[in-house]
C-alpha positions as MATLAB code, in Angstrom:
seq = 'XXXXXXXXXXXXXXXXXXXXXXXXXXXXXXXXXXXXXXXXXXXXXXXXXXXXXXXXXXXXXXXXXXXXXXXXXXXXXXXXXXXXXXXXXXXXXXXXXXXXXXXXXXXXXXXXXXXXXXXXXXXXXXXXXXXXXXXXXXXXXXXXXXXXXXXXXXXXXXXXXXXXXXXXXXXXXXXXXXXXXXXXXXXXXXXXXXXXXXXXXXXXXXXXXXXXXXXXXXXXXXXXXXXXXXXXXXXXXXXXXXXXXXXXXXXXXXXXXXXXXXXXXXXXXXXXXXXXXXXXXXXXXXXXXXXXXXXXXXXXXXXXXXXXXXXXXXXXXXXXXXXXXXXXXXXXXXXXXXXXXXXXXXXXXXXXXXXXXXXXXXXXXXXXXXXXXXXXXXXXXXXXXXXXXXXXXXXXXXXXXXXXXXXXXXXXXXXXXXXXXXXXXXXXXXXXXXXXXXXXXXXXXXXXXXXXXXXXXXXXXXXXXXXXXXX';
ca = [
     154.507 -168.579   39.441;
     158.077 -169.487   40.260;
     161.319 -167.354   38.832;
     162.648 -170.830   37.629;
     159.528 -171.956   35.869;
     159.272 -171.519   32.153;
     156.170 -169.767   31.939;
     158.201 -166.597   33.818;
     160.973 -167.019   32.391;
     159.642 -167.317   28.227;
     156.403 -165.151   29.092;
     156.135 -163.366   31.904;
     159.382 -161.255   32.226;
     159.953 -160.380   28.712;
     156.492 -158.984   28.418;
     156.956 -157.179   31.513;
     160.356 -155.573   30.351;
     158.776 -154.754   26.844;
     156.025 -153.177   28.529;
     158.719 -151.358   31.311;
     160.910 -149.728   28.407;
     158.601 -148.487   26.233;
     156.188 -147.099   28.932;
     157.133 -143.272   29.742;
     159.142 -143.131   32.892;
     156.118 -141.543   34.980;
     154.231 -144.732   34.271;
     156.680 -147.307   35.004;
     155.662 -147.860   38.577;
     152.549 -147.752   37.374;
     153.475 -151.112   35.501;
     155.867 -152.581   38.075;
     152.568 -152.342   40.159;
     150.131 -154.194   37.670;
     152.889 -156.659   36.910;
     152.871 -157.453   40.396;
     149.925 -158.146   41.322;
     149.222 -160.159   38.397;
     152.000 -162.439   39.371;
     150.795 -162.315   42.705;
     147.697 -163.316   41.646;
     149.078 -166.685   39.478;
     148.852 -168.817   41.871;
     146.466 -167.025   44.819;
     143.729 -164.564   43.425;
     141.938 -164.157   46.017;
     144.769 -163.072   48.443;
     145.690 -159.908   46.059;
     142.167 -158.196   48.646;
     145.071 -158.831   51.652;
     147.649 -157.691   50.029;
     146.154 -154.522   48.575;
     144.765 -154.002   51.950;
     148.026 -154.275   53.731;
     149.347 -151.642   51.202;
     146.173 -149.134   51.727;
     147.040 -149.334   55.948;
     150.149 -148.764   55.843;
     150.045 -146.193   53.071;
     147.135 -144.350   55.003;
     149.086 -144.645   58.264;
     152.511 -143.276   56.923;
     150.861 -140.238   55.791;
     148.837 -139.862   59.502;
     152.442 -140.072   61.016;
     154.302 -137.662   58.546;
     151.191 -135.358   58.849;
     151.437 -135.507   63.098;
     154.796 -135.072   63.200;
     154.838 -132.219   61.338;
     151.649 -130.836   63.962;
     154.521 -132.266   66.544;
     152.268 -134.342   68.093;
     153.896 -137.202   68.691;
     151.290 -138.823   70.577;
     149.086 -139.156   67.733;
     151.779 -139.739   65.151;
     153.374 -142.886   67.413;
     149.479 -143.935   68.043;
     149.063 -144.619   63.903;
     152.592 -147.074   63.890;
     150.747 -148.742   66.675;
     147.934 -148.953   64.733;
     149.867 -150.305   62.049;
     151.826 -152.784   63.510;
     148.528 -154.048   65.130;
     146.600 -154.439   62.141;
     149.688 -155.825   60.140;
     150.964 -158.577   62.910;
     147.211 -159.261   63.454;
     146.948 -160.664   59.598;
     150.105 -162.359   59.994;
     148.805 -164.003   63.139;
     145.645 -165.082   61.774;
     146.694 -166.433   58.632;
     150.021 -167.976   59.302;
     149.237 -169.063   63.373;
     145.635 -169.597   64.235;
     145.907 -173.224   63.319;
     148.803 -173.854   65.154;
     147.420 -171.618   68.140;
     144.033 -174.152   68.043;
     146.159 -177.144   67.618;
     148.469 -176.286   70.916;
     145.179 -175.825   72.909;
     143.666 -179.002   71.780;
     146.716 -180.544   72.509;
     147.067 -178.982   76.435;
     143.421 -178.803   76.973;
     140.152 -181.378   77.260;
     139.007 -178.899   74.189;
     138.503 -179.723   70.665;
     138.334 -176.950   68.499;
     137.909 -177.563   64.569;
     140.906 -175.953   62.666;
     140.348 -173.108   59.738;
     142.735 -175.162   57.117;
     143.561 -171.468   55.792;
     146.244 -171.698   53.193;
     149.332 -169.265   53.891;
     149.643 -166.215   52.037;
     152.434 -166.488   49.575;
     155.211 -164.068   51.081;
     152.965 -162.716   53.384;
     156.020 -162.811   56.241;
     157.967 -160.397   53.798;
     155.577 -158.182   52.817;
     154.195 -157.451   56.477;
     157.968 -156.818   57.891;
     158.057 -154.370   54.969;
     155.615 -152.769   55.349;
     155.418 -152.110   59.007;
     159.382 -150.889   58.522;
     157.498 -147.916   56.540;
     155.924 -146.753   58.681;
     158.370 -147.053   61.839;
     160.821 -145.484   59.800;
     158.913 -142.729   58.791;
     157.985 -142.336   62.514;
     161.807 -142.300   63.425;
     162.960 -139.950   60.548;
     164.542 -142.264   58.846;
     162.494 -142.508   55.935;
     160.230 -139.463   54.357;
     156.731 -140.508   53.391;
     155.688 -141.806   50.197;
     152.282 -139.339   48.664;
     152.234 -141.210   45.414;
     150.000 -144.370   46.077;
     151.333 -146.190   43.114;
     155.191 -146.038   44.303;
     154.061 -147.176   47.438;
     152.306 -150.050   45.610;
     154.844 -150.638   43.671;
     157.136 -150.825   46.661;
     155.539 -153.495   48.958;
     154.391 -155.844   45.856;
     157.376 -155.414   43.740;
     157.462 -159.088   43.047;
     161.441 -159.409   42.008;
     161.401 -159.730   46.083;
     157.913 -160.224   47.243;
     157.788 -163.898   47.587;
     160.542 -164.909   49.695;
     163.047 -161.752   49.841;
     165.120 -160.525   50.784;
     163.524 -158.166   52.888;
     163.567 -154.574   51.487;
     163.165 -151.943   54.023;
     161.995 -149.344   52.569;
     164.622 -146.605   53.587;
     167.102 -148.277   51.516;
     164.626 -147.832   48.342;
     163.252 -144.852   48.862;
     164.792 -142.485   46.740;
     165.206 -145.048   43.922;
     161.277 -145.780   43.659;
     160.851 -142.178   42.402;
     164.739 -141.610   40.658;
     166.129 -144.542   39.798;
     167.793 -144.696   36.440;
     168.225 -147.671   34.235;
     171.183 -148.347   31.931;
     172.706 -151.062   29.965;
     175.263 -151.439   32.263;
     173.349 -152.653   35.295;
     170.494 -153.963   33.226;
     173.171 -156.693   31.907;
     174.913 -157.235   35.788;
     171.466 -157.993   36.394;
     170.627 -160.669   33.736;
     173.886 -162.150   34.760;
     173.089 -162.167   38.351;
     169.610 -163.593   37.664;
     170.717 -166.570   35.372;
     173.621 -167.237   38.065;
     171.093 -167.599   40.745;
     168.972 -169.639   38.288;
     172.189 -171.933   38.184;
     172.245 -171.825   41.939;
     168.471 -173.293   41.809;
     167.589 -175.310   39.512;
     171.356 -177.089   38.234;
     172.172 -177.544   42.485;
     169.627 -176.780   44.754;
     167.097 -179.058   42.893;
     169.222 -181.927   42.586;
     170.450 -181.889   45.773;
     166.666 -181.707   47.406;
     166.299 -185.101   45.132;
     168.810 -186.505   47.148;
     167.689 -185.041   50.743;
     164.042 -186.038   49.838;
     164.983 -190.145   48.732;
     166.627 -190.243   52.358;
     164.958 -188.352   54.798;
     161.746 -190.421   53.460;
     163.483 -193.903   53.517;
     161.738 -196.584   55.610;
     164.061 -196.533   59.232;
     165.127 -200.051   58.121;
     166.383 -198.633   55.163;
     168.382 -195.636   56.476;
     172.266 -196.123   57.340;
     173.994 -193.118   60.338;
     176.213 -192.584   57.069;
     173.009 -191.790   54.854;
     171.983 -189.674   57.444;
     174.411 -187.510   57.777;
     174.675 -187.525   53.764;
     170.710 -186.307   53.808;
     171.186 -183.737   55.997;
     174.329 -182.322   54.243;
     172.426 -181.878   51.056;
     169.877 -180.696   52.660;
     172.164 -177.920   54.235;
     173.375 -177.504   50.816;
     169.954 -177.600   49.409;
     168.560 -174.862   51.330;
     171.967 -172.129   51.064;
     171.373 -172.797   46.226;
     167.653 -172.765   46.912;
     168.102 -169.426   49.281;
     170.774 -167.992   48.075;
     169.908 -168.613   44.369;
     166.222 -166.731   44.421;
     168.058 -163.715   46.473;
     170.323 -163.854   43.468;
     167.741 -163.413   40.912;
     165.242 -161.317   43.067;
     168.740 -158.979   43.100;
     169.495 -159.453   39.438;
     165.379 -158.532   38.480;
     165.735 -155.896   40.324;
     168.958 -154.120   39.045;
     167.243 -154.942   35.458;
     164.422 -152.338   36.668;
     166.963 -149.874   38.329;
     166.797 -151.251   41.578;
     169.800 -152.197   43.860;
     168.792 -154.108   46.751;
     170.801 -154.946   49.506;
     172.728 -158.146   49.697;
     171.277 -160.970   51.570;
     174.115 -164.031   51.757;
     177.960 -163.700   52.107;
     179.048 -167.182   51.951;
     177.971 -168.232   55.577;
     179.365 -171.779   55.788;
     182.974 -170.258   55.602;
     181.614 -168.666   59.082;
     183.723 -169.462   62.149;
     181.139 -169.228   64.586;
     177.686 -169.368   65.124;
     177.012 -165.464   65.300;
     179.036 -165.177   62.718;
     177.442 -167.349   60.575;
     173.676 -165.242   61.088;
     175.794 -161.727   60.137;
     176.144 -163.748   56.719;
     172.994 -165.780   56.373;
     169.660 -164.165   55.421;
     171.038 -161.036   56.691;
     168.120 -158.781   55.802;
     166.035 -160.450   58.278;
     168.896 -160.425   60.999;
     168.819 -156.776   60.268;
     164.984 -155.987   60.646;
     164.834 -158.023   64.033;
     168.119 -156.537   65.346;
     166.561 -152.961   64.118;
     163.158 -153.520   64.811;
     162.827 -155.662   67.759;
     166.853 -156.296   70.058;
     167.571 -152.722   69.776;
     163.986 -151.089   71.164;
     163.624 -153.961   73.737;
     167.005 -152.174   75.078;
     169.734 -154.573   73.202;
     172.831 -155.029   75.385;
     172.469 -151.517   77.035;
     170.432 -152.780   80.227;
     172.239 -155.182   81.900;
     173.597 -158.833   81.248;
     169.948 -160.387   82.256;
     167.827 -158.088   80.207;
     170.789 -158.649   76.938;
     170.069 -162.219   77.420;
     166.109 -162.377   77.742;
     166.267 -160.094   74.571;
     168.229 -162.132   72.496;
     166.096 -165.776   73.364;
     162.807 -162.927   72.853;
     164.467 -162.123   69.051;
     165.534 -165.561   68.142;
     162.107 -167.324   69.942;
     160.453 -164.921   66.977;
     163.075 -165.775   64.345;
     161.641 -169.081   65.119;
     158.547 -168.272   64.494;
     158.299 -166.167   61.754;
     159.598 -169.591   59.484;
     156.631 -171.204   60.445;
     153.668 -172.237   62.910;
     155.518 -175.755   64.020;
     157.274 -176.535   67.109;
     160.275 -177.441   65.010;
     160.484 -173.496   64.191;
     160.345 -173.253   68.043;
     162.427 -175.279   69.176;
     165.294 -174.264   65.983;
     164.691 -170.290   67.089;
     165.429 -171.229   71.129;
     167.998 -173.666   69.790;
     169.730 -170.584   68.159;
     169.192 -168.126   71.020;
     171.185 -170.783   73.542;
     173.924 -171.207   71.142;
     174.585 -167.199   70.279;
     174.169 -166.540   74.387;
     176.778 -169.190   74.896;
     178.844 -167.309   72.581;
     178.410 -164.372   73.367;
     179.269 -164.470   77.164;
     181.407 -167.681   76.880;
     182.553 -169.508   73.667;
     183.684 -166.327   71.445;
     186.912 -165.451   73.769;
     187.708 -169.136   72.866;
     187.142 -169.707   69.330;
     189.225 -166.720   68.644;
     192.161 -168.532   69.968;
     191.696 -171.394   67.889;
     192.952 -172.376   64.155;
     190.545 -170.726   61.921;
     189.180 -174.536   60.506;
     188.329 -175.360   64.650;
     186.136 -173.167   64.188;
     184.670 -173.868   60.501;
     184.374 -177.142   61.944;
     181.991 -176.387   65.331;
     179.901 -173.847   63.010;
     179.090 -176.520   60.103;
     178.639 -179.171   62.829;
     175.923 -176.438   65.031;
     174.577 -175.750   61.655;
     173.483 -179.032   60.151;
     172.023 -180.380   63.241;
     170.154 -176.980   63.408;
     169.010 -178.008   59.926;
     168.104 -181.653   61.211;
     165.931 -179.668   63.721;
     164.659 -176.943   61.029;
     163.394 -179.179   58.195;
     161.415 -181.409   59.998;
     157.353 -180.477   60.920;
     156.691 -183.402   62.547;
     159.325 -183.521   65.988;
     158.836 -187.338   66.091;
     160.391 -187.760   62.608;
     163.053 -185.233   63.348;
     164.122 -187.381   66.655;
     164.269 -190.426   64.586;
     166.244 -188.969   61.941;
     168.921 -187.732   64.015;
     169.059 -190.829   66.062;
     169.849 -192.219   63.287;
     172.822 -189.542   62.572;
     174.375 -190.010   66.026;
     174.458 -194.203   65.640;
     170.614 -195.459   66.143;
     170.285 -196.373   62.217;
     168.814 -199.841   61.909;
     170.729 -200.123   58.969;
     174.056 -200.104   60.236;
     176.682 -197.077   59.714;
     176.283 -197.439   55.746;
     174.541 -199.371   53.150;
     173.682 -199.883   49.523;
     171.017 -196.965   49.072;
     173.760 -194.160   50.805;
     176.453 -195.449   48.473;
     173.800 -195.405   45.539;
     173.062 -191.445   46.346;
     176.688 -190.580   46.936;
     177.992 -192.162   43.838;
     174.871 -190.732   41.654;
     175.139 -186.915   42.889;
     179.096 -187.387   44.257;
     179.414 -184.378   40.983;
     176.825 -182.142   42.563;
     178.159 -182.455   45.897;
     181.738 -181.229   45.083;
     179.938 -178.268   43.038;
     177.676 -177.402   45.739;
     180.424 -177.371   48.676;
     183.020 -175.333   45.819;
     180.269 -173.188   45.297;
     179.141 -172.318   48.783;
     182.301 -170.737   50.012;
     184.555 -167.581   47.924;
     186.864 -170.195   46.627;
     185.616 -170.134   43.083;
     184.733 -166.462   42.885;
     188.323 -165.334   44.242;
     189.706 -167.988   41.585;
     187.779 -166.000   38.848;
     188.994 -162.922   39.526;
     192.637 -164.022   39.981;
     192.944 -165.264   36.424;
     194.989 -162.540   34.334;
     192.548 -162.979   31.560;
     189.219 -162.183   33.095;
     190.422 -158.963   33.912;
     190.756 -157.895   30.457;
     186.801 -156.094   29.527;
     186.554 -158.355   26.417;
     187.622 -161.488   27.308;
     185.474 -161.158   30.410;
     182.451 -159.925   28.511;
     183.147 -162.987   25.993;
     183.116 -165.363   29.295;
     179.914 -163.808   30.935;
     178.021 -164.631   27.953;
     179.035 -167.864   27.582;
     179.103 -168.549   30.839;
     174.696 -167.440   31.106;
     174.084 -169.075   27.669;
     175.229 -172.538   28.969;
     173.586 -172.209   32.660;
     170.485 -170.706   30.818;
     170.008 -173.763   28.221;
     171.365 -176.404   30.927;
     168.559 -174.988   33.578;
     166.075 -174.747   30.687;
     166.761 -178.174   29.468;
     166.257 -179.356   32.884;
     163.002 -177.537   33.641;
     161.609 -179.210   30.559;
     161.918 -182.493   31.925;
     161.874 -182.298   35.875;
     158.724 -181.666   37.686;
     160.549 -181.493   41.074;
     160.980 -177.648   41.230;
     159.983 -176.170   44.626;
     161.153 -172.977   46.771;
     161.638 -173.915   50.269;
     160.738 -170.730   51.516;
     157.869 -170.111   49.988;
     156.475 -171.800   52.929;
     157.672 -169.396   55.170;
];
């Protein structure tokens, strides 16, 4: 079950909120929890057993390392994270790597192994981060434990966020699990928030993937350098709407339960540099690997050699943790080169130049990142961006580019609008919008029309996907 699929929106979430508001409070975790797992279980039963056994570890081993650091025995207390983090990175390695792990050795090796096939968890990257983030936290003092089982539950399968983020450490929820307190007020920021990011998915994101999808599969006779490049912009486009749109409505579902979760884009293609550009994008996962991995390897506190091994060691994982491909590889080292070369030489540079120098060299270093990022198979992702740098057979344009660009041209001057502040500082500048009832009158127009365009176009599209569900 998708957030931009009928059956959620019509069925799902309206009997979920009927069932949330009328419940007494004490139970309403209690139903977060069921609901949850039920729409976990939609469209994977039998992976509701890992799931519910990834909450029972961690929940067990939270309350072994509150209960030893109150003995002050560290040792023991530190020995259940390890635990933890062992029997949580070992599920993610089975189900998301093995194949990729048998495939490598097959492929370096007179060996032929047969493959497992296992399908991927849905959100099982999320979940684990989360939940191993418990339990360091509560070994740090950062976070108290959680006794009740059912919070806890409720926590790591709260499915506003559990398929694809962001990633909600849980710290930053902690108090709200057991106090939170709904109100009309942020119940209706939230339904605005939800149907904006249902705007960003299904009116953009979708269209735009029909665009990236007719040219990244076009026969190489067909495809034109100026096609390329047009592919790969929507396809940079496609995946900020797709992204940014279900952090959007995991954010808006959330504030309509009384949760506030932590934002997860600030408009990264109006960064000026590459490290700039990953504080803004998916920024709760920059902030669980700079929290959870740079900073206890040392960070930039040992020494210019050991700063530098730990950042290719973070971004080598970044890599990894969107996928078991070489592409994820190669995008994560990719990254790690890039940000170094910042770091210790670009930066000092780039600062000196006109602030659209810079725009410039970060969308450029972006979209070929992209090129690399959103192609499995490296052969077709060589061809593709031969074609992009003048190896199309097709010359530098031709009828099918001109086709796309005149068919979406609408879409693309949305999308790019849309993806930087321009139309959000525009909003807020207009004199009338910051009158409360003009405004309200605006916010309701404004979600009826995105609501009954997206709905209109769910009806009759069947091209609705999440590209990171896969991750």
């Amino acid at each position: 079950m998708v957030f931009s699929s009928l059956i959620f929106l019509f069925r799902f979430l309206p009997l979920v909120l009927l069932l949330y508001y009328i419940a007494p409070r004490n139970c309403r975790n209690l139903i977060l929890f069921a609901a949850s797992l039920i729409f976990y279980a939609w469209g994977e039963p039998v992976y509701v057993a890992l799931i519910l056994f990834s909450t029972i570890v961690d929940y067990i081993a939270g309350r072994r390392v509150s209960y030893y650091k109150a003995q002050d025995n560290l040792k023991r207390a530190k020995r259940s994270v390890i635990i933890s983090v062992v029997i949580n990175l070992s599920l993610l390695g089975f189900f998301k790597y093995a194949d990729f792990i048998i495939e490598t050795i097959n492929a370096v090796t007179p060996f032929d192994f047969m493959t497992m096939d296992l399908a991927l968890p849905i959100g099982i990257s999320f979940y684990t981060f989360q939940t191993m983030s418990y339990t360091i936290d509560i070994y740090r003092g950062d976070a108290k434990v959680q006794k009740n089982f059912i919070s806890f539950g409720a926590y790591v399968a709260l499915f506003p966020q559990l398929i694809a983020g962001p990633i909600v450490r849980y710290k930053t929820v902690a108090d709200q699990l057991d106090n939170r307190k709904e109100n009309a007020d942020v119940f209706s920021e939230g339904v605005l928030r939800f149907i904006t990011g249902l705007g960003k998915k299904v009116l953009i994101a979708n269209q735009l993937g029909i665009v990236w999808h007719e040219l990244s599969t076009a026969l190489p006779e067909h495809l034109s350098t100026g096609g390329a490049w047009l592919g790969i912009i929507a396809f940079t486009l496609q995946i900020y709407f797709d992204f940014s749109g279900y952090s959007d409505m995991a954010i808006g579902l959330g504030k309509m339960f009384g949760f506030h979760f932590l934002e997860n884009f600030n408009y990264p293609y109006e960064s000026k540099s590459i490290t700039e550009f990953w504080r803004r994008w998916h920024i709760s996962l920059g902030t669980w690997f700079r929290e959870y991995v740079y900073i206890p390897l040392g960070g930039n506190k040992k020494g210019l050699k050991r700063q530098m091994i730990n950042l290719l060691v973070v971004w080598l994982l970044t890599g990894l943790w969107h996928g078991a491909y070489w592409n994820f590889v190669l995008w994560g080292i990719y990254y790690g080169a890039l940000l170094a070369l910042e770091k210790f030489v670009l930066l000092k540079w780039l600062k000196k130049l006109p602030s659209f120098v810079g725009r410039i060299y970060t969308l450029f270093f972006v979209m070929l990142g992209w090129a690399i990022f959103s192609w499995n198979d490296m052969t077709d992702s060589k061809a593709y961006m031969r074609a992009m740098f003048g190896g199309a057979i097709d010359g530098i344009w031709n009828s099918e580019a001109l086709y796309m660009l005149l068919s979406y041209g609408f879409i693309f001057i949305i999308a790019i609008i849309g993806s930087t502040s321009l139309a959000a500082k525009t909003v807020k500048s207009i004199a009338l919008f910051k009158k409360e009832i003009p405004r309200a009158a605006f916010s309701i127009i404004y979600m009826l029309a995105v609501l009954c365009i997206s709905v209109a176009l769910l009806v009759n599209s069947s091209y609705n996907p999440f590209l990171y569900f896969r991750f």
